[in-house]
C-alpha positions in Angstrom: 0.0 0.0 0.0 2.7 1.9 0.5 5.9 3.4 -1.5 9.3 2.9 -0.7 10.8 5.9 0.9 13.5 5.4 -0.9 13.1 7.7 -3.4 11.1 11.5 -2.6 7.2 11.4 -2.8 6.0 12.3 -6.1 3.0 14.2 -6.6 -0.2 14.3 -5.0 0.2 10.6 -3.8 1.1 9.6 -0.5 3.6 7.3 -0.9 3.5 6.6 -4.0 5.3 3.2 -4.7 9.1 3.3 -5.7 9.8 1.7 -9.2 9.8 -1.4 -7.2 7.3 -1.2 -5.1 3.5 -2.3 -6.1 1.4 0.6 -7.4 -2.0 2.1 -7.7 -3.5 -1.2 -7.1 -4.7 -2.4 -3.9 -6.1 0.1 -1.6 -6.5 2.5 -3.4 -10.0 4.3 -2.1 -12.6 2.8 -4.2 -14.2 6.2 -6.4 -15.6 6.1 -10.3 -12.7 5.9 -12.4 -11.8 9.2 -14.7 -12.7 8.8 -18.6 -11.1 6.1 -20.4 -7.5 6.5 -21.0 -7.2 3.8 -24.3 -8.2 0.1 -24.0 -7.3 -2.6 -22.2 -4.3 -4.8 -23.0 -2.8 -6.4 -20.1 -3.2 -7.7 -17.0 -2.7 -5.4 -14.0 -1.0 -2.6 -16.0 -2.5 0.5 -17.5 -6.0 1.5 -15.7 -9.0 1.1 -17.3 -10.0 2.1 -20.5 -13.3 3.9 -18.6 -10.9 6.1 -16.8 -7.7 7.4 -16.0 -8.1 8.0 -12.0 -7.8 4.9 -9.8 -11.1 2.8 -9.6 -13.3 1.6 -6.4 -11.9 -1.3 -4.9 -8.8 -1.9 -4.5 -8.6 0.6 -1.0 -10.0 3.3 -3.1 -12.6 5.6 -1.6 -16.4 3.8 -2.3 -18.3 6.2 -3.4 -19.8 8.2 -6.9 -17.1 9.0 -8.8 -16.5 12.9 -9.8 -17.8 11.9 -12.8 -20.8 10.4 -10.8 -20.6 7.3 -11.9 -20.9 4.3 -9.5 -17.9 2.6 -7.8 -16.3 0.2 -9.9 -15.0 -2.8 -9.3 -11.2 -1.8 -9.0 -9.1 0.1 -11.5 -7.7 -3.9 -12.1 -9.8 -6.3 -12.6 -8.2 -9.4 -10.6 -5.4 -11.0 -12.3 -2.2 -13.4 -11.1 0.0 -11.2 -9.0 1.8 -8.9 -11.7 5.1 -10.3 -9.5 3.8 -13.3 -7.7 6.2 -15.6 -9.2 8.9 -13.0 -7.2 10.3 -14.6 -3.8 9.3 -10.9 -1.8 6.3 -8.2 -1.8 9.6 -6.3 -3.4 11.3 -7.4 -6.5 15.0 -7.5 -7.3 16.0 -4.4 -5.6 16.9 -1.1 -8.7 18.2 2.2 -6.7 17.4 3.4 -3.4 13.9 1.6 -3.7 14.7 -0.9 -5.5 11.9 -2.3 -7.4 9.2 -4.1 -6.5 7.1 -7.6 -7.1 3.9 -5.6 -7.6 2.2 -6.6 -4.6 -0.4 -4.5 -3.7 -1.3 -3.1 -7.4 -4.5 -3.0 -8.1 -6.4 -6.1 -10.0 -7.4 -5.0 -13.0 -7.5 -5.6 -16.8 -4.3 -5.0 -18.3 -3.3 -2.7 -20.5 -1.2 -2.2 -23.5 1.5 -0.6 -22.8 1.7 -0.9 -18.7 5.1 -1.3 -17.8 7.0 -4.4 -16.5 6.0 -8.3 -16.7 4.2 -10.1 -14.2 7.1 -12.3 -12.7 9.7 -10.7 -14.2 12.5 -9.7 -11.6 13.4 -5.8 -11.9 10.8 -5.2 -14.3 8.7 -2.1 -13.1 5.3 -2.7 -11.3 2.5 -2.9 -13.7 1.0 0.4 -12.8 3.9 2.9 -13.4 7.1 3.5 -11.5 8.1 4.2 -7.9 6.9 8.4 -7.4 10.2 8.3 -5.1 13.2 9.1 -6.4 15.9 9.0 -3.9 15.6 9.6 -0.4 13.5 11.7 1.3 14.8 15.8 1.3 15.3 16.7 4.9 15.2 20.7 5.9 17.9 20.9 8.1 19.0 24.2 8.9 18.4 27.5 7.6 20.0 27.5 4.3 17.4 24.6 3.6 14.8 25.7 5.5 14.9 29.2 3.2 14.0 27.3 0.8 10.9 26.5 2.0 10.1 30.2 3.4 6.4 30.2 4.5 4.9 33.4 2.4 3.3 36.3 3.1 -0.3 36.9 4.5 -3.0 35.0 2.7 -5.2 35.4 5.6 -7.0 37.6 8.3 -9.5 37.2 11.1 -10.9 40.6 12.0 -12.7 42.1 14.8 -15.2 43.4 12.6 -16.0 44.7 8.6 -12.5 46.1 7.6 -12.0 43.5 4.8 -9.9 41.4 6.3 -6.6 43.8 6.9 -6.2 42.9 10.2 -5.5 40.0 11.5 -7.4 39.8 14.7 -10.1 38.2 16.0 -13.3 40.1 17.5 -15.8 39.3 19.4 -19.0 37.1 17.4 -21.4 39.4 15.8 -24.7 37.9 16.6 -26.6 39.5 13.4 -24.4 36.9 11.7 -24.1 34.1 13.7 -26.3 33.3 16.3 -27.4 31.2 18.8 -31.2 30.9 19.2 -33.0 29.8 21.9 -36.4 29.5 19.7 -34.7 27.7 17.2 -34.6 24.0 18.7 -32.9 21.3 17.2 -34.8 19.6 14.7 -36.5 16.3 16.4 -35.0 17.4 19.8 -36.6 14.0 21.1 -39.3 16.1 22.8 -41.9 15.7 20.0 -41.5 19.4 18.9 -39.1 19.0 16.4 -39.6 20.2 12.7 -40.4 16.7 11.7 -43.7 16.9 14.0 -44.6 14.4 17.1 -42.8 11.2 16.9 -44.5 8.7 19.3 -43.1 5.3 17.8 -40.7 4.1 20.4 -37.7 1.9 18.9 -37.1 0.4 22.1 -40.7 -1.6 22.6 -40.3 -4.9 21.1 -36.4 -4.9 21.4 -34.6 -8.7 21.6 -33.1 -10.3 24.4 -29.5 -9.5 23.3 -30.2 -6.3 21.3 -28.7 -3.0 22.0 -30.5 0.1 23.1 -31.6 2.8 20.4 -30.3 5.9 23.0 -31.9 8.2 20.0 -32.1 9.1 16.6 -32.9 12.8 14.9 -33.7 13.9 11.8 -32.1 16.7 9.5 -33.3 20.0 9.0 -35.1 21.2 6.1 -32.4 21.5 3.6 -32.8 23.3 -0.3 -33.9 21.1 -3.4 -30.0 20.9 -4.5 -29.3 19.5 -0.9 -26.5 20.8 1.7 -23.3 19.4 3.4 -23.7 18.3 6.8 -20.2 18.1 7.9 -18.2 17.1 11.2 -19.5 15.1 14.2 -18.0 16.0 17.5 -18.5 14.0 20.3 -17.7 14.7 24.0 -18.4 13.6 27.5 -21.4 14.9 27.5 -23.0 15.9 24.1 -22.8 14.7 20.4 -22.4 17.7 18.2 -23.6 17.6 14.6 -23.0 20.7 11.8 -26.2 20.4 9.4 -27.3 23.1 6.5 -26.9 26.2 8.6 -27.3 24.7 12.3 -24.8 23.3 14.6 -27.1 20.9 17.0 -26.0 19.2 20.5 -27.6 16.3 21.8 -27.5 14.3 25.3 -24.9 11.3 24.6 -27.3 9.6 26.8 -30.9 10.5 26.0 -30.4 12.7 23.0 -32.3 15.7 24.7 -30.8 19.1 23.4 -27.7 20.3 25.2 -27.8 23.4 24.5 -29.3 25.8 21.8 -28.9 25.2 18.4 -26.2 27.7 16.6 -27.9 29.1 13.6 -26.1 31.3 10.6 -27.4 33.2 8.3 -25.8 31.1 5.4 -24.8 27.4 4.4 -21.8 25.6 6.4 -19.3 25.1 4.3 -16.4 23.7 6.2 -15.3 22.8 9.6 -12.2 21.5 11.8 -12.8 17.2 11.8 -11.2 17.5 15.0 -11.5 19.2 18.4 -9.1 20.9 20.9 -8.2 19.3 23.9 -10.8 21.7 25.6 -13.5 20.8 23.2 -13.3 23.8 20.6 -14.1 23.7 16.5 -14.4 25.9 13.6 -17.0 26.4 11.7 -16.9 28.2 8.3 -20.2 29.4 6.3 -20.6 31.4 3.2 -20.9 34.9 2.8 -24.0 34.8 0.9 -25.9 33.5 -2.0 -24.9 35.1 -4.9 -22.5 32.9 -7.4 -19.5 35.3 -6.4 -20.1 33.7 -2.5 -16.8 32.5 -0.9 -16.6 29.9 2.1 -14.6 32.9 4.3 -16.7 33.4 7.0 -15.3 31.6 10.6 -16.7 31.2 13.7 -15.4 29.4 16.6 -17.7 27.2 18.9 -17.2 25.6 22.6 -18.6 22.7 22.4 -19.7 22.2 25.9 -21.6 25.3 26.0 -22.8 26.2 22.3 -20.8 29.5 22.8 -19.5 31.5 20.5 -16.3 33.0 20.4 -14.3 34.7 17.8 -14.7 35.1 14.5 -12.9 36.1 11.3 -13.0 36.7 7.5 -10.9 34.6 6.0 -9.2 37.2 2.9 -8.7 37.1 -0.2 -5.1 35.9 -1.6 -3.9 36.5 -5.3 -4.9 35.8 -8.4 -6.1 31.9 -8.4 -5.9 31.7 -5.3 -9.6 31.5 -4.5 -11.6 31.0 -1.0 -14.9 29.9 -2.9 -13.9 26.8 -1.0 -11.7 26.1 2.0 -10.6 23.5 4.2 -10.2 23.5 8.1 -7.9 21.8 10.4 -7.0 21.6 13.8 -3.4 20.3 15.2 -3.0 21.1 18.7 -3.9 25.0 19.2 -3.1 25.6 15.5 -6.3 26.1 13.0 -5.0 26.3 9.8 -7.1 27.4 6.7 -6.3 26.2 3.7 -7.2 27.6 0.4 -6.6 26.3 -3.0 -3.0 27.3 -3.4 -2.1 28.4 -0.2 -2.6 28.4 3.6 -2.9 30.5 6.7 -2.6 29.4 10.5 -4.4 31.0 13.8 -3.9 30.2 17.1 -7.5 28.4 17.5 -8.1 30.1 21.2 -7.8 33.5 20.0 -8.0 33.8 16.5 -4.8 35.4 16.5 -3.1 34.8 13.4 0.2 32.7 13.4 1.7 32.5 10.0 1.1 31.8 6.7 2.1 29.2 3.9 2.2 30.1 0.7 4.1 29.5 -2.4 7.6 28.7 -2.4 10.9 27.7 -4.4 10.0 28.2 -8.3 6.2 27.2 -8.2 5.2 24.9 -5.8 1.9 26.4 -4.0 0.0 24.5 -0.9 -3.3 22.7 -2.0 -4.4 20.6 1.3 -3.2 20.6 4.7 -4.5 17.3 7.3 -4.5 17.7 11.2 -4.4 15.9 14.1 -1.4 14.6 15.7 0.2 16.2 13.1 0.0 18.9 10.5 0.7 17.8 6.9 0.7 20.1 4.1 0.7 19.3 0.4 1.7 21.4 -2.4 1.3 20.9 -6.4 4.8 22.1 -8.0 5.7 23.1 -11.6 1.9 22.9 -12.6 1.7 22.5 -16.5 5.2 21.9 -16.7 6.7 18.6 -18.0 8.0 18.6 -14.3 4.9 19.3 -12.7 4.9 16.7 -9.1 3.5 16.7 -5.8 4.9 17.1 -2.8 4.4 16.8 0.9 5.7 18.2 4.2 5.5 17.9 7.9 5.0 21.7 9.2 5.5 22.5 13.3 2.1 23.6 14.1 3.5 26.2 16.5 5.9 28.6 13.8 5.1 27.1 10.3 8.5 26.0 10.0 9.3 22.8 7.5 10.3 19.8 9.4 11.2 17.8 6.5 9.6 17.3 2.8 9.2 14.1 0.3 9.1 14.9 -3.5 6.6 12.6 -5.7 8.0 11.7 -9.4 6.1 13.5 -12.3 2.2 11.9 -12.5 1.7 11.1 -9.1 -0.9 13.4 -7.1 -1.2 12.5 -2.8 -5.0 12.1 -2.5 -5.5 10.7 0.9 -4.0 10.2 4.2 -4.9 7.2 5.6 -3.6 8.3 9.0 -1.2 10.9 10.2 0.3 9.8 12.9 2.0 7.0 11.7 1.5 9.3 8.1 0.2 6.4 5.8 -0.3 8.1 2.2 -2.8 6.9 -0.8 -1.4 8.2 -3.9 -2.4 8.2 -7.6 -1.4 8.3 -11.5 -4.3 9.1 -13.5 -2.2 8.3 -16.9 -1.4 5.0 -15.8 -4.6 4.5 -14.0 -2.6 3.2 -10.4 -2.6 3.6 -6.9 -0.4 3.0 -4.4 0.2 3.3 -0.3 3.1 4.2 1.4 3.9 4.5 5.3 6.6 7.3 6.3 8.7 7.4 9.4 8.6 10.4 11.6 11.3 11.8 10.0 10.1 12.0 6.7 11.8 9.1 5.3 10.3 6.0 3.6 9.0 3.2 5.9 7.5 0.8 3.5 4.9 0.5 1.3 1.8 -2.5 0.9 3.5 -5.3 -0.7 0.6 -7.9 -1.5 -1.8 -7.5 -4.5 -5.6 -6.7 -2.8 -8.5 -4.6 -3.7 -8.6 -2.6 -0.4 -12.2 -0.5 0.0 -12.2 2.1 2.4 -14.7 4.7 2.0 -13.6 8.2 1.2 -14.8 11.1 0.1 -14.2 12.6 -3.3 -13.8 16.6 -4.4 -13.5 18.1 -7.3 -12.0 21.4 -5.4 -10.1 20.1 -2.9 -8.1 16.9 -1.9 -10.1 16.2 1.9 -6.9 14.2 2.6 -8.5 13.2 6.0 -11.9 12.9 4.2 -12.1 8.5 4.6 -14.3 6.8 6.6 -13.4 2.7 7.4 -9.4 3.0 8.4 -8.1 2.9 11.4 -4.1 2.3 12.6 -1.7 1.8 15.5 1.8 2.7 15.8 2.8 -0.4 13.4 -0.4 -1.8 11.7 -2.8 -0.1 9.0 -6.1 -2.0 9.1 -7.8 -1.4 5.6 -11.6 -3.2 4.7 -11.5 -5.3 1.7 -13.7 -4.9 -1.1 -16.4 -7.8 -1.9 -18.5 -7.9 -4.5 -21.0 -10.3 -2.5 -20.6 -12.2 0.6 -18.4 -11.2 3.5 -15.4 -9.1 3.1 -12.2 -8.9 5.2 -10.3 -6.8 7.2 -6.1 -7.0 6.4 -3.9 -6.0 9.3 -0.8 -4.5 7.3 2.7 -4.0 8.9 3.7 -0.7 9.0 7.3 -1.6 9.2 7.0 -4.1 6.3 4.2 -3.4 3.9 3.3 -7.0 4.3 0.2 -8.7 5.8 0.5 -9.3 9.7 -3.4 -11.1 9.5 -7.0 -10.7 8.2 -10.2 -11.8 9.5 -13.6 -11.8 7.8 -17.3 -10.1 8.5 -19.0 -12.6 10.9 -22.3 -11.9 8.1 -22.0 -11.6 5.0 -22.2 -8.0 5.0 -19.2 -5.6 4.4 -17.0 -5.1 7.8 -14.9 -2.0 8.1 -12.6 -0.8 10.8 -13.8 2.5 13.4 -10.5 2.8 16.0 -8.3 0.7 17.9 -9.3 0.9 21.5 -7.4 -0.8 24.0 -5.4 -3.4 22.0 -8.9 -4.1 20.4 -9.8 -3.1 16.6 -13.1 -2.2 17.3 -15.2 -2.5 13.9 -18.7 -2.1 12.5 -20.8 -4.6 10.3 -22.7 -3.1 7.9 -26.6 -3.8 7.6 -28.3 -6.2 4.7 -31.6 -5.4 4.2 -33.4 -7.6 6.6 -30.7 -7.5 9.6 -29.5 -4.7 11.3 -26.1 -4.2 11.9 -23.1 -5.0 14.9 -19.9 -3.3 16.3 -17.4 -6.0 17.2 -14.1 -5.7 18.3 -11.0 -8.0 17.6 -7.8 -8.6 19.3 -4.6 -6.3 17.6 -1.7 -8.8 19.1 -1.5 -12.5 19.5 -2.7 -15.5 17.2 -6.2 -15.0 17.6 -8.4 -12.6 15.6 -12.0 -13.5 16.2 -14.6 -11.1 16.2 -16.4 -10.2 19.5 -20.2 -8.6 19.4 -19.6 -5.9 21.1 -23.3 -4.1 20.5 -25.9 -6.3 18.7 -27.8 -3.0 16.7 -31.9 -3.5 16.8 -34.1 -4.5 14.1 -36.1 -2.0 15.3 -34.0 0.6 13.1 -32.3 -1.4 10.9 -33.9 0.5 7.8 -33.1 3.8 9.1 -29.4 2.2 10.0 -29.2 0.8 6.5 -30.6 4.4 4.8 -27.1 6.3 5.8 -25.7 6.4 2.1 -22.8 9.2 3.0 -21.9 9.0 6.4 -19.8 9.4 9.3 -19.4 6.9 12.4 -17.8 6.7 15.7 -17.1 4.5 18.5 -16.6 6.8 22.3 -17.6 5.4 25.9 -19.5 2.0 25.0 -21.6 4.0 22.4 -21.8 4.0 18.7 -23.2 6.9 16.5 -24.1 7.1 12.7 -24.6 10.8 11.0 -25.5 12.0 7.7 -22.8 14.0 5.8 -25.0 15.3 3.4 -28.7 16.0 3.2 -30.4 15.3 -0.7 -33.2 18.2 0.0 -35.6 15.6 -0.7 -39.2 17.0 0.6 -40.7 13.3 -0.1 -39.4 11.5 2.7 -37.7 12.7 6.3 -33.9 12.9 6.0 -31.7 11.4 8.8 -29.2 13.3 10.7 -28.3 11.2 13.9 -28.8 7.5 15.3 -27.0 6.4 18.3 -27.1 3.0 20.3 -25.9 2.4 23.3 -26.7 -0.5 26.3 
C-alpha cells in the first residue's frame, strides 16, 4: 500500500510506490474511475479504459465517482499477482527503492503498454514507477529551511468589517451568527421537532441481546440541490452535529438538546474534523448567495456550551488563489485554513493569526493541509510543466517552519491520508490509471509500502476542489499496523492488518455476516469495527484482538431491528465509536421533501 521511501514522494500521492514497489492497485479508495484513458491490454498494468483516475476497490474511496458514476470494481480487474512468481512483496532491488514484485497493485484488466512483466525480476510494477526518487529531502537548517520560506499573509480574522486587513479576531457578531434559543434542534426527542410528534418508540419490542436505540434525529429542512452536513463531535457529555446552517448538540445519553442550536445566516461550508483538547471547533459558512459567494466566513464554537467565540474573514489571496472553498484543520492549538494554493494558521483560542504558507521555491503552492497529531501540508509544483509533481511536508504547528519534505516523481498526485500519525499516504497516477500506499517514518523518510496484491475499500470522500486528505471513513491504525476493509462484491469481506514496518500482511479476518465489515479505531489493543446492515438484519460493532494468534470477532453491541432500515438508509456517512456508544450521521442532506432525511442514530446498552 505503500511506497518505498527510498526515493522522494512524487505528486499528490502519499507514498507513491518506488519503481519497485506495487502501485495504484490495492487500496486504493474505491471512487468512479476518470474517462477512459485507451483500451485494455494487459493484465494489471494500465488503468482502465473507462478512466484514468484509480477505480473503487482496491482501497479506493467507495463512493460516486466525480464523474458520478458508480464505484467500480477496481481500476484492475483481478489477475495473477503482476510479480507473484517473485520470492518478496519487493522485486529485485533497482536504486534506493529498488523495485518491486507488484504486490499490492490493483487487479485489473491489463493494458497495452503498462510497464514491466508479471514475474519478471526488476521489471517495473505494472501500474507505473516508484513516485520516489531517492531519499527523502530533509530541511535541516536555515539555508534549507529558506528554501521552504512560509509566504506572506493569505489570511486575516478581523474584529469586525474592515476587509480582512487585520488580523485579529473580534468578538461574534450575533446578526451573523447566532445562537437561538427559539430555534430548537430539529426532532430534539421532545416531539417538537420540525419533523412533527414522533411517538413510535424503537425500544418496545427490542430482543433479548439487542442494544439500546439511546436516539435518533432527523435533518433540518435543507434546499432542493441538498446541503453538506459536515463534522461530528463527540464529548463527555454531548454529540455535536453541523447540518445546513445549524450546529445541534444532543445528550450522549438521552439525545435531549444540550444546548441551543447555533444558527447562521448562510450554508456551512467547512469545519475542523477535530476538536481541541478543551472541546473547541471551527465552523466556516458562506458569505452569501450570490454565485460570487466565498466559504470565508469563521466562527469558533465551545462545544460544551454552544458559545461562540471569535470570529474572522478569512481574505482574499492573489490571483487563483480562491476562498470559494476552503478547508479546516486543527493540530493542537493551531487552526490552519487552507485555500486552494495556499494556507494560513491562527492560534485556535484567540484567533490570532500565526503565520502563513504560501508559495515557495519556483512554483510549488500548498493545496491541502491534514491535522491531528500532526499537520501535513501538500503542495502541487511546476503545474503545467513537463516537471509538474507533488509534494508533501510535515510543518510544526507552533511557527510554520518545515520539518522535512518528500518529493513525488512527475504523474503522481497524494490524495488521501490514511492516517497521520504513523502518516500512511494513498497516492495516484491518472495516466497510468494506479494507486499506491506508502507508510513514512517520523522523520520523513520512507518506511514501506503495501507489498501484496488486494482490492482494499475504504470509504472516502471525493472533491472536485479540494483533496479532503483526512476525508475517509473505514481505516483505522496503530503505531505499526494499517487495518484497511476489503472490497467484496458479495458475501463477506475482510479486514487485512498490514505492517507498518513491512508493507506485508500481519493477519486478516472476515465479517461474521455476509455484509461488508470496516474498521472505526483501535481501543485498548482491540480493533473495534462495524458490520454493515443487509436489508433484513440490522447491523453489529465487534471488536478484535490487535496482538497474538487469535483474531475472532467479538459482538460488542448487537444493533436493533427495530431501526435497521433507518441504519441501513445512511448512504454518505460518518461513524464513531466513544464510551461503550456508537453513532451514525448523515454528511450530506439530498433536500428531498418526499421522505424525512436522517441526521443522527445512536445505540448504546
Amino acid at each position: 500500500m505503500a511506497t518505498p521511501p527510498n526515493q522522494p514522494p512524487q505528486q499528490g500521492g502519499f507514498g507513491p510506490a518506488p519503481q519497485d514497489q506495487p502501485q495504484g492497485g490495492f487500496g486504493a479508495p474505491q471512487m468512479p474511475p476518470p474517462p477512459p484513458q485507451g483500451p485494455p491490454a494487459q493484465p494489471p498494468q494500465g488503468p482502465p479504459a473507462q478512466a484514468p483516475q484509480p477505480q473503487p476497490g482496491y482501497g479506493y474511496p467507495q463512493q460516486p465517482g466525480p464523474y458520478g458514476q458508480p464505484p467500480q470494481q477496481g481500476p484492475y480487474a483481478p489477475q495473477p499477482g503482476p510479480y507473484g512468481s517473485q520470492p518478496g512483496p519487493y522485486g529485485a532491488p533497482a536504486g534506493p527503492y529498488g523495485q518491486q514484485s507488484g504486490y499490492g497493485y490493483p487487479q485489473q484488466p491489463q493494458f497495452p503498454g503498462a510497464p514491466g512483466a508479471p514475474g519478471v525480476p526488476g521489471a517495473t510494477p505494472p501500474g507505473g514507477r516508484n513516485p520516489f526518487k531517492g531519499r527523502p529531502a530533509l530541511v535541516v537548517g536555515a539555508a534549507a529551511a529558506a528554501l521552504l520560506v512560509i509566504g506572506g499573509l493569505v489570511f486575516a480574522v478581523t474584529s469586525g468589517d474592515d476587509g480582512g486587513k487585520q488580523p485579529v479576531a473580534g468578538p461574534s457578531d450575533d446578526d451573523k451568527a447566532t445562537a437561538t434559543s427559539s430555534g430548537a434542534p430539529v426532532n430534539p426527542g421532545d416531539g417538537s421537532g420540525d419533523g412533527g410528534e414522533d411517538t413510535e418508540d424503537f425500544n418496545a419490542n427490542r430482543q433479548a441481546g439487542e442494544a439500546k436505540v439511546l436516539w435518533y434525529k432527523e435533518a433540518p429542512d435543507a434546499p432542493a440541490s441538498g446541503a453538506d452536513a459536515p463534522g461530528m463531535w463527540i464529548t463527555s457529555k454531548a454529540a455535536v452535529k453541523a447540518a445546513y446552517k445549524d450546529v445541534v448538540a444532543y445528550n450522549v445519553g438521552d439525545g435531549r438538546p444540550t444546548w441551543d442550536t447555533v444558527s447562521f445566516p448562510q450554508e456551512i461550508c467547512a469545519v475542523t474534523p477535530q476538536k481541541t483538547a478543551d472541546d473547541k471547533v471551527v465552523v466556516a459558512y458562506m458569505s452569501g448567495t450570490s454565485d460570487r459567494a466565498k466559504c470565508n466566513q469563521l466562527q469558533q464554537i465551545d462545544l460544551k456550551t454552544g458559545a461562540k467565540g471569535w470570529k474572522g474573514v478569512v481574505a482574499d489571496g492573489a490571483l487563483f488563489d480562491s476562498a470559494i472553498t476552503i478547508e479546516l484543520s486543527l493540530t493542537g492549538n493551531t487552526l490552519m485554513v487552507g485555500r486552494s494554493q495556499s494556507g494560513t494558521a491562527y492560534d485556535v483560542r484567540t484567533g490570532k493569526k500565526l503565520y502563513d504558507k504560501q508559495k515557495y521555491g519556483d512554483a510549488c503552492f500548498p493545496t491541502a493541509f491534514a491535522g491531528g497529531a500532526r499537520l501535513i501540508a501538500v503542495a502541487s509544483c511546476d503545474a503545467t510543466e513537463a516537471t509538474e509533481h507533488d509534494e508533501i511536508q510535515e510543518l510544526d504547528p507552533a511557527t510554520g517552519k518545515v520539518k522535512w519534505t518528500q518529493k513525488f516523481d512527475t504523474g503522481w498526485t497524494v490524495a488521501k491520508t490514511y492516517s497521520v500519525d504513523p502518516l500512511v499516504v494513498y497516492s495516484t497516477n491518472e495516466d497510468k490509471n494506479t494507486w499506491n500506499i506508502s507508510t513514512f517514518k517520523p522523520d520523513g523518510s520512507y518506511r514501506s509500502q503495501v507489498g501484496f496484491d488486494e482490492d482494499f475499500a475504504p470509504d472516502c470522500d471525493s472533491s472536485f476542489l479540494q483533496r479532503d486528505l483526512t476525508g475517509c471513513v473505514g481505516t483505522a491504525s496503530d503505531a505499526n499496523t494499517l487495518y484497511l476493509p476489503t472490497e467484496a462484491s458479495s458475501g463477506p469481506n475482510e479486514i487485512v492488518a498490514i505492517d507498518l514496518s513491512t508493507g506485508k500482511e500481519k493477519w486478516r479476518v472476515k465479517s461474521p455476516t455476509d455484509e461488508a465489515m470496516l474498521p472505526v479505531k483501535v481501543e485498548g489493543g482491540n480493533l473495534v469495527a462495524y458490520v454493515e446492515p443487509s436489508y433484513d438484519a440490522a447491523g453489529q460493532v465487534v471488536s478484535i484482538p490487535t496482538a497474538g494468534s487469535a483474531h475472532k470477532t467479538t459482538k460488542l453491541l448487537q444493533l436493533p431491528e427495530s431501526t435497521a432500515d433507518i441504519e441501513d438508509g445512511f448512504y454518505s456517512r460518518d461513524l464513531d465509536w466513544v464510551d461503550g456508544r456508537f453513532y451514525l450521521s448523515s454528511t450530506r442532506l439530498t433536500g428531498n421533501d418526499d421522505t424525512k432525511e436522517k441526521l443522527m442514530l445512536a445505540f448504546g446498552k
